[in-house]
SETORSE-425909 format. One record per residue: x, y, z of N, C-alpha, C in turn; residue in three letters. Coordinates in steps of 0.05 Angstrom, whole numbers, plus 5000, padded with zeros to 4 digits. Each point is the difference from the previous one (the first is absolute). Layout:
% residues N
XYZXYZXYZALA;...
//
This chain:
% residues 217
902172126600502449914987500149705002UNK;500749834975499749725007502449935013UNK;500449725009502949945005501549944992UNK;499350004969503449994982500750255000UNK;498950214997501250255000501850095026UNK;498749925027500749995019503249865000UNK;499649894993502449695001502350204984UNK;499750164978501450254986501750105014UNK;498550125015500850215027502449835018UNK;498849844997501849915036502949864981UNK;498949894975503049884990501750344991UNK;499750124989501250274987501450075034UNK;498750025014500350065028502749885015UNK;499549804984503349705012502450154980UNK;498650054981502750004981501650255012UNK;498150285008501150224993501449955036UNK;499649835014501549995019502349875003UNK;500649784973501649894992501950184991UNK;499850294989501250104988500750024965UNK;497449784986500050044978497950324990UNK;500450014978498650204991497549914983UNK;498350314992497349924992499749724974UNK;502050054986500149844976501149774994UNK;501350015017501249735022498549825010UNK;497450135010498249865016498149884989UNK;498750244977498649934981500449704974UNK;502650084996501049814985499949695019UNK;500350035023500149765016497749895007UNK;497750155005497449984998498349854981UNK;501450124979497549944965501849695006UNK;502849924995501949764999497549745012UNK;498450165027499349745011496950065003UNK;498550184994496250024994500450064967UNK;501650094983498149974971501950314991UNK;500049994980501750344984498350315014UNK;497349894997498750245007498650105030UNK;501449825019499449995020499450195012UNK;502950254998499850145021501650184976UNK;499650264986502450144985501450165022UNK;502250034980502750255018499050235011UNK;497850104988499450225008498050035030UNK;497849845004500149885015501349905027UNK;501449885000503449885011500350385017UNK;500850174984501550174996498350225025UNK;497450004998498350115014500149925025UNK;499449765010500049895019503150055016UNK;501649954986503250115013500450255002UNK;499350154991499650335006497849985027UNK;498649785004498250105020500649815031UNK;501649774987502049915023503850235012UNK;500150164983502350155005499250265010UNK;497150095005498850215013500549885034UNK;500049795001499249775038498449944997UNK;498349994978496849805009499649784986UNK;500649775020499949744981497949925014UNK;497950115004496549914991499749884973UNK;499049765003499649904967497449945009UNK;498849955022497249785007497950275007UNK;497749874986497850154986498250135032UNK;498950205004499650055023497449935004UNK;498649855022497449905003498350145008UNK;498450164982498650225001497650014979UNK;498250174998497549944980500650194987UNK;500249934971500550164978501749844982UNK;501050084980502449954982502249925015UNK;501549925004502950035018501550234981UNK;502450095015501150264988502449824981UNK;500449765003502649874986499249964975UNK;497049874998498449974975499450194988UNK;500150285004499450224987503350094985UNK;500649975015503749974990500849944975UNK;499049705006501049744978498850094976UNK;496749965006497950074977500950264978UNK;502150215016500050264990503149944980UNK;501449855015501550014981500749714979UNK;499049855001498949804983498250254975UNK;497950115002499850174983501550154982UNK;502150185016501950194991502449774990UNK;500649775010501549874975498649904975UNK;497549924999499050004977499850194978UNK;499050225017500250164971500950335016UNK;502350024988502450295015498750164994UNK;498150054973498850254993497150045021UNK;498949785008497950085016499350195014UNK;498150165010500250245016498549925023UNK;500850145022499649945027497050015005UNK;498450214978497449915009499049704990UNK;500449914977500449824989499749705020UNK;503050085016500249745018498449995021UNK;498650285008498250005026497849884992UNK;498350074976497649914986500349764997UNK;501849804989500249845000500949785023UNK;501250015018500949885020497350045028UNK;498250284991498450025027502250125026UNK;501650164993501150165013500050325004UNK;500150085016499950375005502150074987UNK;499350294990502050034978502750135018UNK;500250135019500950085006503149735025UNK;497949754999501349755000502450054991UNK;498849934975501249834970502850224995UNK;498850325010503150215002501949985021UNK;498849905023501849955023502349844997UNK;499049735000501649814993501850024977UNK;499250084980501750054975502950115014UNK;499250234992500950305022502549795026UNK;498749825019501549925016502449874997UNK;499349874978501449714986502550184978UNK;499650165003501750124969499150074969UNK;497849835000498950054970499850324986UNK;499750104988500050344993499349984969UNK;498050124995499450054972502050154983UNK;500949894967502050114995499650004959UNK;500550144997499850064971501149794986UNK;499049734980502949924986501550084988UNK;502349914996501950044986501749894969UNK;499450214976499549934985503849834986UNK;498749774989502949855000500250004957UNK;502149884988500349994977497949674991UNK;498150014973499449794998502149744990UNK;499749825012501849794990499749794982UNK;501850014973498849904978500649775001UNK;498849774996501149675002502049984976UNK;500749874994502849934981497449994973UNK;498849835001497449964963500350325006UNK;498550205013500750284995502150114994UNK;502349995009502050054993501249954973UNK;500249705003499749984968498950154979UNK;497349955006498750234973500850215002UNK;501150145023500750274984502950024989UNK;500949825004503049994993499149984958UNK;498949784999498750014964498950234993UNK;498650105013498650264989502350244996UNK;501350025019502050274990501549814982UNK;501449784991501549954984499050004976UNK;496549934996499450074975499550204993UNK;499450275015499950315001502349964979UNK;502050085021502949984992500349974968UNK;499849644988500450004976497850144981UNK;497850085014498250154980500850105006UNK;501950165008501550384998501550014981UNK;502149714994502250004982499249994974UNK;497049844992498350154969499050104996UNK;498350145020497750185000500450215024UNK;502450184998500750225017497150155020UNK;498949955023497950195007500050055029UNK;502949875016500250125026500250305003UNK;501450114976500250235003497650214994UNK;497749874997497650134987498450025020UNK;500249845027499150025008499250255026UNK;498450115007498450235026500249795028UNK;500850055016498750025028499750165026UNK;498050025013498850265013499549775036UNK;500750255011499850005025499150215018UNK;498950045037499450155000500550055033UNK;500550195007500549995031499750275018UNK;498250015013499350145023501550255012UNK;500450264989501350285011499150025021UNK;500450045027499550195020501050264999UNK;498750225009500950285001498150205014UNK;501750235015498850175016499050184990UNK;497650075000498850274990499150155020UNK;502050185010500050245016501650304992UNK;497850114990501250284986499250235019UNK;502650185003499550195019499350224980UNK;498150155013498050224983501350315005UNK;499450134986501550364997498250055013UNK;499950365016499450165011500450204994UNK;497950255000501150254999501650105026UNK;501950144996500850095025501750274990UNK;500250195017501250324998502849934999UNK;501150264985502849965003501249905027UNK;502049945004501749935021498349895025UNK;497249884987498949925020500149665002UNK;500849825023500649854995498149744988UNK;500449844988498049844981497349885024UNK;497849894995497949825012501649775011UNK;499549895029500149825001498549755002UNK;499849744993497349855002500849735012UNK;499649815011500849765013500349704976UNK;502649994998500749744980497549855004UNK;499049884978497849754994501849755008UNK;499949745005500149865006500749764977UNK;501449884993501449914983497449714988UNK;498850074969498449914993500549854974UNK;499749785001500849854971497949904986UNK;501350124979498649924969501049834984UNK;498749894985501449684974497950024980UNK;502050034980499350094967501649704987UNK;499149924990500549734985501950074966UNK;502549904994501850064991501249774978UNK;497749994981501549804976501350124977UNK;502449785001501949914978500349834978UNK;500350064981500149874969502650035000UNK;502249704994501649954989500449794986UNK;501950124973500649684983503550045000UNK;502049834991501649875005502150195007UNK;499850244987501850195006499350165026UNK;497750065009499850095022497050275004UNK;498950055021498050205002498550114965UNK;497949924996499950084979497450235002UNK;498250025018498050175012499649955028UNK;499350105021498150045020498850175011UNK;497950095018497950185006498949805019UNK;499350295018499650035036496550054988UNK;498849805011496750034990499350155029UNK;497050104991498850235020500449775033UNK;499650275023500049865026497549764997UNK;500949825017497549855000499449754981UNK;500650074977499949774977502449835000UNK;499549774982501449814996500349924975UNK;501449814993500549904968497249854992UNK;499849905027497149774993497650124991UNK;499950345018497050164990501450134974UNK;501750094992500850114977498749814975UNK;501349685006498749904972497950014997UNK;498149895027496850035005497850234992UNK;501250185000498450275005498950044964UNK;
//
């Protein structure tokens, strides 16, 4: 670990004893080495690891990597690029993979699905579509064809297919019994054709298929 990194440690170390917080510190940090000194996240790690009791910041004199530098290295990575995968950062850093899960793992990090947001149109976007439906529009008032128009959509049925079966059995003798199956789902794909008035066709295509192999096939 060099000693500006070092120097990291021990100032984040002042602050969180000061009583400021991670972003607090951070911000006070970049103010006086440079914007990208040290990020929040960063900051944020190290105070999670001073609010455990261990304000060890100094690198341990031993032969190998130091364990602080394996730290830093790992998550300097993982702020670069969030989608990275942990083997990823071990291959690349020269770390054990099972490292690179520890620390993650210790620190809080946790792999997580994103989350899908609305796209955001800049105003020149916005604009144009504001012209485009207004000229729709006046091409409707000479040349009538909103109402001519089809649109189709399509969406995913689930459903149980569990049919209980007949038996012969004697008069007054009481029916077979057999042990309920286990609740099994099926999805049959379910498009709709409508134009302005409403449903104009749809049909449940075979299990298994889709609209996309329907046109293909």
């Amino acid at each position: 670990m060099s000693e500006s990194n070092e120097e990291i440690r021990y100032i984040l170390k002042f602050y969180y004893k000061k009583g400021q917080n991670a972003t607090q510190a951070a911000k006070f940090f970049c103010d006086v080495y440079g914007p990208s000194a040290v990020s929040v996240r960063v900051a944020q790690i190290w105070f999670k690891h001073f609010q455990s009791g261990n304000f060890d910041v100094k690198d341990p004199s031993r032969c190998g990597r130091p364990m602080t530098d394996k730290m830093d290295a790992i998550f300097e990575k993982v702020e670069q690029d969030r989608h990275i995968s942990s083997y990823d950062v071990a291959e690349e850093r020269g770390i054990d993979h099972k490292t690179v899960l520890a620390h993650l793992k210790k620190t809080g990090y946790t792999k997580k699905l994103n989350t899908w947001v609305p796209h955001h149109l800049t105003v020149r976007n916005l604009m144009n579509c504001v012209l485009i439906f207004d000229s729709l529009l006046r091409l409707n008032e000479t040349e009538p064809f909103l109402k001519k128009l089809i649109t189709g959509d399509e969406k995913w049925i689930t459903y149980d297919k569990n049919v209980r079966k007949r038996s012969w059995s004697n008069t007054g003798q009481a029916s077979q019994t057999v042990a309920k199956p286990g609740i099994t789902r099926n999805k049959v794909m379910l498009c709709v054709w409508c134009d302005w008035k409403g449903i104009i066709q749809y049909e449940l295509l075979p299990p298994g298929r889709t609209i996309d192999s329907e046109l293909y096939c």
